[in-house]
C-alpha positions in Angstrom: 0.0 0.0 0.0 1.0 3.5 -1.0 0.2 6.7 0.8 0.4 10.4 0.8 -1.1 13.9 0.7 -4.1 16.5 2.4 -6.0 15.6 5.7 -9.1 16.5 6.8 -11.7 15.7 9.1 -9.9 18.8 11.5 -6.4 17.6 10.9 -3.0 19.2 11.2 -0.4 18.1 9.3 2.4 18.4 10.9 5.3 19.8 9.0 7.5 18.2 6.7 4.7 19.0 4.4 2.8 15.9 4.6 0.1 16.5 2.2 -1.3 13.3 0.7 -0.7 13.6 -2.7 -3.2 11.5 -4.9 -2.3 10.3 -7.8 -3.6 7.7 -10.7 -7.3 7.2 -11.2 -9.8 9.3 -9.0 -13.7 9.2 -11.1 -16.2 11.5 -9.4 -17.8 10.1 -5.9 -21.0 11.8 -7.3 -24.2 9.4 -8.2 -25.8 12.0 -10.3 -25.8 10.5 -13.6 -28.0 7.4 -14.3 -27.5 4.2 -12.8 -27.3 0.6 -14.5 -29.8 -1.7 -13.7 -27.4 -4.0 -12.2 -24.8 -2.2 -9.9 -22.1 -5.2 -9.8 -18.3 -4.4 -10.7 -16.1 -7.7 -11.6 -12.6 -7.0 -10.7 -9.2 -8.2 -11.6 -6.5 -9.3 -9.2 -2.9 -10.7 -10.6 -2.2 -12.1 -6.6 -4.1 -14.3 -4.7 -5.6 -13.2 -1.1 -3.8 -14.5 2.0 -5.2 -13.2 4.8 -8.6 -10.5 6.0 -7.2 -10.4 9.9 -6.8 -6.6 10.1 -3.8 -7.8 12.9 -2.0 -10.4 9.9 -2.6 -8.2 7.0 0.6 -7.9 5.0 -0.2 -7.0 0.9 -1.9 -4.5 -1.1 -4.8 -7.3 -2.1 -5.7 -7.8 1.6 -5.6 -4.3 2.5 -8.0 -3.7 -0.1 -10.3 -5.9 0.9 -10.0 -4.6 4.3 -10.0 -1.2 3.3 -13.7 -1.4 2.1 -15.0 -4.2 4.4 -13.7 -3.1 7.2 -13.8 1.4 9.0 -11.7 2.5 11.2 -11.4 6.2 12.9 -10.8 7.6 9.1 -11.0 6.1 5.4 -8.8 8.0 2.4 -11.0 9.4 0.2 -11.0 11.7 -3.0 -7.5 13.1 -3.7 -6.6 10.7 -0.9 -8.1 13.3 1.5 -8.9 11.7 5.1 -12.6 11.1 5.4 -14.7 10.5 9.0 -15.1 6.8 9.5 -16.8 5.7 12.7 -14.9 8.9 14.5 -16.7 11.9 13.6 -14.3 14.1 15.9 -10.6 14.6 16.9 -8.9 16.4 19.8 -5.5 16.8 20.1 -4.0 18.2 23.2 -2.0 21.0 23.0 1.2 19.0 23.7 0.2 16.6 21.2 0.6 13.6 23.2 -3.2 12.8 23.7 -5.8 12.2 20.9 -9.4 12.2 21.8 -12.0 10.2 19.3 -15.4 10.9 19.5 -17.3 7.7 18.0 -20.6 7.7 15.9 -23.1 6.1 17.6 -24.6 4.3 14.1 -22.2 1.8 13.3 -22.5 -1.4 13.6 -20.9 -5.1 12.4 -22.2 -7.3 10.0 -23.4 -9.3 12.8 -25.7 -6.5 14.5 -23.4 -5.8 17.5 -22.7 -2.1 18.4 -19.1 -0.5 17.0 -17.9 0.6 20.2 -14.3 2.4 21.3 -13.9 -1.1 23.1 -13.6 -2.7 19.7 -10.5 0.1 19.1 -8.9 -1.1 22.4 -9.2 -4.9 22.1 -7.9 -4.5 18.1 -5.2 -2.8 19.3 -3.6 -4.5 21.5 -4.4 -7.7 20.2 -1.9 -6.7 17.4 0.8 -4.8 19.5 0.1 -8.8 21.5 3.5 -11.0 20.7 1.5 -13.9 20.6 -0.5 -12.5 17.8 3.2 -11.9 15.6 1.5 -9.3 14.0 4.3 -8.1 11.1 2.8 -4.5 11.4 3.1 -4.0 15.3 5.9 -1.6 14.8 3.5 0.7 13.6 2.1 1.2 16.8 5.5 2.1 18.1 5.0 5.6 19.9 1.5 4.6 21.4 2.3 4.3 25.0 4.0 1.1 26.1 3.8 -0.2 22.3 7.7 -1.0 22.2 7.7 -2.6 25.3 4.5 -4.5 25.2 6.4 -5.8 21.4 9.4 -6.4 23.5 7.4 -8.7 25.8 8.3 -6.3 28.8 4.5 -5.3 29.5 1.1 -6.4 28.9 -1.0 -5.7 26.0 -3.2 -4.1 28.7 -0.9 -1.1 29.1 -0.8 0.4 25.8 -2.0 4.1 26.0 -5.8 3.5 24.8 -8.9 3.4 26.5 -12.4 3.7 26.2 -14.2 5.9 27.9 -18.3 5.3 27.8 -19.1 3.6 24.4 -18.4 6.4 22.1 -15.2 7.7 23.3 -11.5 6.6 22.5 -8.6 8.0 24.1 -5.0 7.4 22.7 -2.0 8.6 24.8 1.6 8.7 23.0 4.8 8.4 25.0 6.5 10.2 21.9 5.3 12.7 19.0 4.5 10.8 16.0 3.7 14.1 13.0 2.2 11.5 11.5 -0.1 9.7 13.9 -3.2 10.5 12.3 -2.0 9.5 8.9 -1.8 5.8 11.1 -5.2 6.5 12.2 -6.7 5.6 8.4 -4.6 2.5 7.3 -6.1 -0.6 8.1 -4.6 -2.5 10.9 -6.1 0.3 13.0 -9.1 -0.5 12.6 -11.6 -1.8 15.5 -12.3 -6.1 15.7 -15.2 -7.7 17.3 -13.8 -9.7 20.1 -16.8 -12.1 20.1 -15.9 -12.8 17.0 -11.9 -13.1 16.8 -13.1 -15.9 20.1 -15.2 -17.6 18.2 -13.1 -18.4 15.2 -10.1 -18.7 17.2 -7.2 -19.6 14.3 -9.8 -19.5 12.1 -10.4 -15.7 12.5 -9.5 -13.9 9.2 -8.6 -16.9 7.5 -11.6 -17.1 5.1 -14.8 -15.0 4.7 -17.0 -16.8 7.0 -14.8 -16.3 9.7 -15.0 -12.6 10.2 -17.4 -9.9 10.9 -17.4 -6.7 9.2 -17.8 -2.9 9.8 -17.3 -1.1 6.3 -19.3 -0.6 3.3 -18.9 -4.3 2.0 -18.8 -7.6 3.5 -17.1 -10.6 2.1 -18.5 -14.0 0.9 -17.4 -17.2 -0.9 -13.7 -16.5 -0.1 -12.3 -20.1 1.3 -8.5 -18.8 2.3 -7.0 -20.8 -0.6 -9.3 -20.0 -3.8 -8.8 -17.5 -6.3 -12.8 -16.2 -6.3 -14.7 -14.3 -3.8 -17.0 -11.7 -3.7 -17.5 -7.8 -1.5 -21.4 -7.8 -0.8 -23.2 -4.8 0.2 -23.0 -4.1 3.8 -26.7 -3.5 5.3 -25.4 -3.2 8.7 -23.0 0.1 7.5 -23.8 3.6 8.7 -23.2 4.7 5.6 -25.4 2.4 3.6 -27.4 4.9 1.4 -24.0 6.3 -0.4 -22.7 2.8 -1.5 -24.6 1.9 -4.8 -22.4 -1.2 -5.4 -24.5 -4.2 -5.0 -21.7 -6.4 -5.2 -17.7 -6.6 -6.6 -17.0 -9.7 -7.8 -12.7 -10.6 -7.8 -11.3 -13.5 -9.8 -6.8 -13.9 -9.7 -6.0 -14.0 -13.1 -1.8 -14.2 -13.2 -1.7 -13.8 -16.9 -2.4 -10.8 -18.4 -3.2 -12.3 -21.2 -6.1 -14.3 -19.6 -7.4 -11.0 -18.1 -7.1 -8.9 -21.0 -9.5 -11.6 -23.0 -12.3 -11.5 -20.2 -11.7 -7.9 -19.9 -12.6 -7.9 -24.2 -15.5 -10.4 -23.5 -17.2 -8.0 -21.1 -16.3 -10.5 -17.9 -14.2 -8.1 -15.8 -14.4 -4.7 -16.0 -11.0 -3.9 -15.0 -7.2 -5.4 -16.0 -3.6 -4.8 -15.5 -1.5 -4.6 -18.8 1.6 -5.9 -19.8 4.0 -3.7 -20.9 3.3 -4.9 -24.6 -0.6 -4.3 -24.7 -0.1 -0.9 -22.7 1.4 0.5 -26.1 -1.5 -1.1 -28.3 -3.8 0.2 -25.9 -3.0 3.6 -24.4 -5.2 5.6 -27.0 -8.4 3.6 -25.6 -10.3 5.7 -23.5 -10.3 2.7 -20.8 -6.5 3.2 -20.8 -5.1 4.6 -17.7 -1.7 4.6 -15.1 -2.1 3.9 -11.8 1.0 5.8 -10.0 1.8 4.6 -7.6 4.2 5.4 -4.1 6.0 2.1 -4.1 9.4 0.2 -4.5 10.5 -2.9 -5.8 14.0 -3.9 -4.7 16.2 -6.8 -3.7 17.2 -8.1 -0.6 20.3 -10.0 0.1 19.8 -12.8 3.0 22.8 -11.5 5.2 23.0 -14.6 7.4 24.9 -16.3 4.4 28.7 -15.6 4.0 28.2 -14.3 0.8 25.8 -11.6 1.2 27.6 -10.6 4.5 30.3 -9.0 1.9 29.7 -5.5 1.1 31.4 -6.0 -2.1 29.8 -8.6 -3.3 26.2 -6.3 -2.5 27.5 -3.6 -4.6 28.5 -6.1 -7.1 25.0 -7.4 -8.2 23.5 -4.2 -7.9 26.0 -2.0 -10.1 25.3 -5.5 -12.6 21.7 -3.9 -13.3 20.8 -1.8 -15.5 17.8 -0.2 -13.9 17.2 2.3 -16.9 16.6 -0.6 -19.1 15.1 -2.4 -16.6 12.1 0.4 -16.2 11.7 1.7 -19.6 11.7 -1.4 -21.4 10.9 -4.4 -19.7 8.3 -2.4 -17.5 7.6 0.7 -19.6 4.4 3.2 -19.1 6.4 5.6 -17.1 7.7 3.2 -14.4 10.6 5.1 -12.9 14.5 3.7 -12.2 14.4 3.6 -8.4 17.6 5.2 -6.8 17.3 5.2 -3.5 14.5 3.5 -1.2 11.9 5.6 -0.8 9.4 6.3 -3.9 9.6 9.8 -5.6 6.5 11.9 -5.0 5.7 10.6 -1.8 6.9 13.8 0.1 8.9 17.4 0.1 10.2 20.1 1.8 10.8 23.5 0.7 10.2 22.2 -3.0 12.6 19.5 -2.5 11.4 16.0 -3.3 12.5 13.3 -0.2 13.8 10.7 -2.9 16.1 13.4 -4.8 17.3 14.7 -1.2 18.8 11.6 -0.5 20.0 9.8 -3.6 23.4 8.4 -4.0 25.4 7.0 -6.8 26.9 4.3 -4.8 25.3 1.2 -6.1 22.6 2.3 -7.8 24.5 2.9 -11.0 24.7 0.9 -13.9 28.7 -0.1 -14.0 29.9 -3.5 -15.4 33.6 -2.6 -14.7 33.2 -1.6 -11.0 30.5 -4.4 -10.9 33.0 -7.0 -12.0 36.1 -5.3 -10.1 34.2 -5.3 -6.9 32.8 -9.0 -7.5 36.4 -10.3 -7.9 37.3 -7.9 -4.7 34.3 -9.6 -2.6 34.8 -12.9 -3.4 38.5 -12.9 -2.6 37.7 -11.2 0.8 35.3 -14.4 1.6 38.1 -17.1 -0.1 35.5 -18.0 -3.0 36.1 -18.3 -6.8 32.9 -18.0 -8.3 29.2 -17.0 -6.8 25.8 -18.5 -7.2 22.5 -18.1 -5.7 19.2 -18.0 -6.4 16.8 -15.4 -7.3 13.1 -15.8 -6.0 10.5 -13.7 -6.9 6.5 -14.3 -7.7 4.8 -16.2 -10.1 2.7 -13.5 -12.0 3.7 -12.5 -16.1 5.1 -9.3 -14.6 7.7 -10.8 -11.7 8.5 -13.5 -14.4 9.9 -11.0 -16.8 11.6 -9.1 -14.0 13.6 -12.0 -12.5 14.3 -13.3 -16.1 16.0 -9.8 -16.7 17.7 -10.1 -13.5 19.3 -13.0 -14.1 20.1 -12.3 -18.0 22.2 -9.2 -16.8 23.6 -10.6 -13.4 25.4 -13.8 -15.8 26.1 -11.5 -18.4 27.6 -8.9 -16.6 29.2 -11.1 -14.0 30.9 -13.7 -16.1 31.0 -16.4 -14.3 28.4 -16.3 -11.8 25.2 -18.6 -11.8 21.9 -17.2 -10.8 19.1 -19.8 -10.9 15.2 -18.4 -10.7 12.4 -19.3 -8.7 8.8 -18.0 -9.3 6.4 -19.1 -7.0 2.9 -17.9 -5.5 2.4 -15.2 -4.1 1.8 -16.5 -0.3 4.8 -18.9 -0.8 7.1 -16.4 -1.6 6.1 -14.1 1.7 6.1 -17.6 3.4 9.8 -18.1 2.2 10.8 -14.4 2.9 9.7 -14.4 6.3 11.6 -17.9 7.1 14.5 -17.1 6.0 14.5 -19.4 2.9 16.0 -17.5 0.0 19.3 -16.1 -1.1 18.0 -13.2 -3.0 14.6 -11.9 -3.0 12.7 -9.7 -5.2 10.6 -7.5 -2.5 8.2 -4.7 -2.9 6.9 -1.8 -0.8 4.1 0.6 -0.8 3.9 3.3 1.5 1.5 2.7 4.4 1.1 6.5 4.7 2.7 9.7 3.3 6.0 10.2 5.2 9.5 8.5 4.6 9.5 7.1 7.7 7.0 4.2 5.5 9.7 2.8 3.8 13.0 3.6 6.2 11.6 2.1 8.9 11.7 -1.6 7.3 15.2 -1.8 7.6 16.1 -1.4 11.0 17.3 -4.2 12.9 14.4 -5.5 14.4 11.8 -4.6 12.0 9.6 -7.8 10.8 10.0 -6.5 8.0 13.4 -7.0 7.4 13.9 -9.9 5.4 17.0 -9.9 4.3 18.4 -9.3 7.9 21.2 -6.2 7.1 22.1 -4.5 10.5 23.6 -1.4 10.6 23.8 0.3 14.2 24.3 4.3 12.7 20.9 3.5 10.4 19.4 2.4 13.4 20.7 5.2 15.6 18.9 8.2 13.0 15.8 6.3 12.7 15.4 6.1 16.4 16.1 10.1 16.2 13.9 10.6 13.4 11.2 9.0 15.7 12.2 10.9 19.4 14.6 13.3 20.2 14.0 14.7 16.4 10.4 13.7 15.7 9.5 17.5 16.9 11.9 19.5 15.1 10.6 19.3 11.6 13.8 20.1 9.9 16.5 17.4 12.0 13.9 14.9 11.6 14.1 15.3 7.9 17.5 15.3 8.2 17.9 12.1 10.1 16.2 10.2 7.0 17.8 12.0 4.4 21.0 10.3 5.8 19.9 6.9 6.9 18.4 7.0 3.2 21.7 7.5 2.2 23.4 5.1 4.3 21.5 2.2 3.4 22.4 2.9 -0.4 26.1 3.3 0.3 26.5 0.2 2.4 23.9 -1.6 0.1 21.7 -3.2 2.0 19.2 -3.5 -0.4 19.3 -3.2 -4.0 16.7 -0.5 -5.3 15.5 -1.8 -8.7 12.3 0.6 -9.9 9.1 2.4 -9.1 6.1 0.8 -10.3 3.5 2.6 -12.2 0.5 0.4 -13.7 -0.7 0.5 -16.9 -5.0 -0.7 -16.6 -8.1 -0.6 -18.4 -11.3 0.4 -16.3 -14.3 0.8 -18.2 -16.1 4.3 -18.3 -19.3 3.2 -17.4 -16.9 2.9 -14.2 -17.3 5.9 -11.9 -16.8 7.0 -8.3 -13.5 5.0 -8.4 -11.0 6.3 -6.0 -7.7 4.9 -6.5 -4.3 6.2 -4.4 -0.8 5.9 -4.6 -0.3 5.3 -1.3 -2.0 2.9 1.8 -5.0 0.7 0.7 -5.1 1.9 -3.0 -8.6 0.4 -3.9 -11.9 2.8 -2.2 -15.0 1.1 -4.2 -17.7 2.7 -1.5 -18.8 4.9 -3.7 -18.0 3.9 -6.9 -21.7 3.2 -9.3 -21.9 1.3 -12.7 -23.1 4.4 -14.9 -25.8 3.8 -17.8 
């Protein structure tokens, strides 16, 4: 998920300009036109879905789903704008430490129960929980007690929110976080029904059936390992009378051949393109680019000998050229990514973040220096040759990436072996997170319009952190950025701009591009909000149009 840009709903930016800036496909919410008999979208998705538990969610699919099945405090909106969910009004004390939520008293679950602030408290800290090994906990870092109760120092009972009556939710902050209400619409914040995550137990989030929901949609027909499902309309939302959608049927299609040919036979109404049909197609008035505030990159796993060497890092990376990499294999604008943090996401004093901290080190294209500093790296580690692996997913897209990987790492590299392994989706996050690659092709989407997004994934202890690189000065600035700094608009800016820098110079990932999609979405289409940053997907009030 990628995020940035404008908040309302009586919120104040703070500094660092973080307006949420929107960009891609964004229809009119407005209804006013004629409606088609049969309100029902059919929707495209190159992934499957691996999880709806607000607490588990990892990927962009499931955060769309959740995203319009499930509220919390705030929804993005039009030009990604922050939007009243079930809060209808925010106080912030003057020392910005305490936020005070007052809670509409209309909304309830799928399942007829009340939305209450209880819901906020027992969602909350049943992700901050360790037993829940919730990925995104660290997001919560700055609520009161969040590290520690992570740490398994204190209770998930201690974290700084409470309810007060039904309708009131009170967050207290043991640090400034500018960019605490950004949090407050991304969907692991959002509220769960404890009668409901106790009686599914494991099964909780797991399939359809084994969830209640809050949003605008519920979900049906989704078994946890099938590639169909449906959103349903929501007659338990508050908001019920805006959503004109009847229902949005999804179907995984990995080819985007496949999807293109139901998309021509009138059987989905949206498709990705390949980088081949987006030049047949971009005169068709379907044709469109979704930006979008996200990085695809490779991580090294550091626990083997050979990635360890800095050299050796450098080596692959200065191997690639990314120039080729984006306008050719990817094409429609897709952007060489130099650094890792997506350009666009956010400035200061007319100063884009990504161009603030970019580096040469290792993000050039340089077969010399590539093969001087292989031979370097391999002497270092007493080796004559590398080989390793390169896993990525098993979508047309990640196929033609890793393929062009591997054709410039051997051909630049002479002598080194890469071997390529496309698998599913859920496979490859299950073989990221255990440790089971050598080389991974990894992507990032902003969770919410500040740098802090993307630099935070590569500290130490970050869940996030696949490739297990471990740098104590990178960890020292973020842990500024987020305390001593996190007031002082212009040191905290300062503190990523150089750990931004450092992770490029010591390489411990490998930038590669910055996606934008090429799609076809039929006119009739309209009210779609789409955003380049957090849940991109908002159907609530999107209507099929006569």
């Amino acid at each position: 998920m990628d995020v940035k840009k404008t908040v309302a709903a009586g919120m104040a930016v703070a500094s660092v300009a973080l307006a949420l800036t929107a960009c891609g496909k964004s229809s009119s919410s407005s209804s006013n036109g004629k409606l088609a008999d049969k309100q029902v979208l059919n929707w495209n998705e190159a992934s499957e879905l691996s999880t709806i538990d607000p607490s588990l969610i990892q990927d962009t699919i499931g955060g769309d789903m959740l995203n319009n099945t499930m509220e919390g405090l705030y929804r993005l909106g039009k030009n990604s704008k922050v939007e009243p969910g079930i809060a209808t009004k925010t106080k912030v004390s003057s020392d910005k430490m305490t936020y005070t939520f007052t809670l509409r008293k209309n909304a309830k679950w799928s399942n007829g129960d009340q939305v209450t602030a209880k819901d906020f408290v027992y969602g909350w800290r049943r992700t901050v929980n360790p037993k829940t090994a919730a990925s995104y906990a660290y997001l919560f870092s700055g609520i009161k007690n969040a590290d520690d109760i992570i740490a398994g120092k204190k209770d998930a009972s201690t974290l700084g929110v409470k309810a007060v009556g039904k309708y009131k939710l009170v967050v207290t902050l043991d640090k400034k976080l500018p960019y605490f209400k950004l949090l407050m619409g991304f969907v692991v914040f959002a509220p769960q029904n404890q009668k409901a995550v106790e009686k599914y137990g494991s099964k909780y989030g797991t399939a359809s059936k084994y969830m209640v929901y809050d949003g605008p949609f519920t979900m049906t027909g989704w078994t946890g390992t099938n590639l169909k499902w449906s959103l349903k309309k929501n007659k338990n939302y508050w908001d019920k009378k805006n959503v004109k959608l009847t229902a949005i049927n999804f179907s995984v299609n990995k080819s985007t051949t496949t999807s293109y040919n139901l998309y021509q036979s009138k059987k989905l109404d949206e498709t990705i393109l390949s980088t081949e049909q987006a030049k047949q197609l971009s005169s068709n008035s379907d044709y469109s680019v979704l930006k979008q505030a996200r990085t695809t990159y490779l991580e090294y796993n550091q626990t083997q000998k050979a990635f360890q060497n800095k050299k050796i890092r450098q080596a692959i990376s200065y191997a690639i050229d990314r120039k080729q990499l984006a306008n050719k294999i990817l094409g429609s604008g897709t952007l060489p990514c130099l650094g890792p943090v997506s350009k666009g996401l956010v400035s200061r004093n007319g100063v884009d973040f990504a161009d603030a901290a970019k580096t040469s080190t290792g993000v050039q294209y340089n077969k010399k220096k590539a093969q001087q500093l292989l031979k370097e790296g391999l002497k270092e580690i007493g080796q004559s040759s590398l080989s390793f692996s390169i896993l990525g997913d098993d979508t047309d897209n990640s196929k033609k990436i890793t393929a062009f990987l591997q054709s410039q790492i051997e051909a630049n590299l002479p002598g080194t072996k890469v071997e390529v392994q496309n698998v599913p989706f859920k496979n490859r996050i299950a073989k990221s997170e255990e440790g089971s690659f050598d080389v991974v092709v990894s992507s990032w989407g902003a969770d919410f319009s500040d740098p802090i997004s993307f630099l935070d994934l590569y500290t130490s202890d970050n869940s996030y952190n696949m490739g297990k690189w471990k740098n104590t000065e990178y960890d020292k600035l973020i842990a500024k950025s987020k305390t001593t700094d996190a007031g002082n608009a212009s040191a905290r800016w300062d503190d990523m701009v150089k750990a931004a820098k450092l992770i490029n110079e010591e390489q411990g990932i490998a930038p590669l591009f910055q996606l934008n999609q090429p799609q076809l979405v039929r006119t009739s289409v309209k009210g779609l909000i789409q955003n380049t940053a957090g849940s991109v997907n908002n159907w609530k009030n999107v209507y099929i149009a006569k």
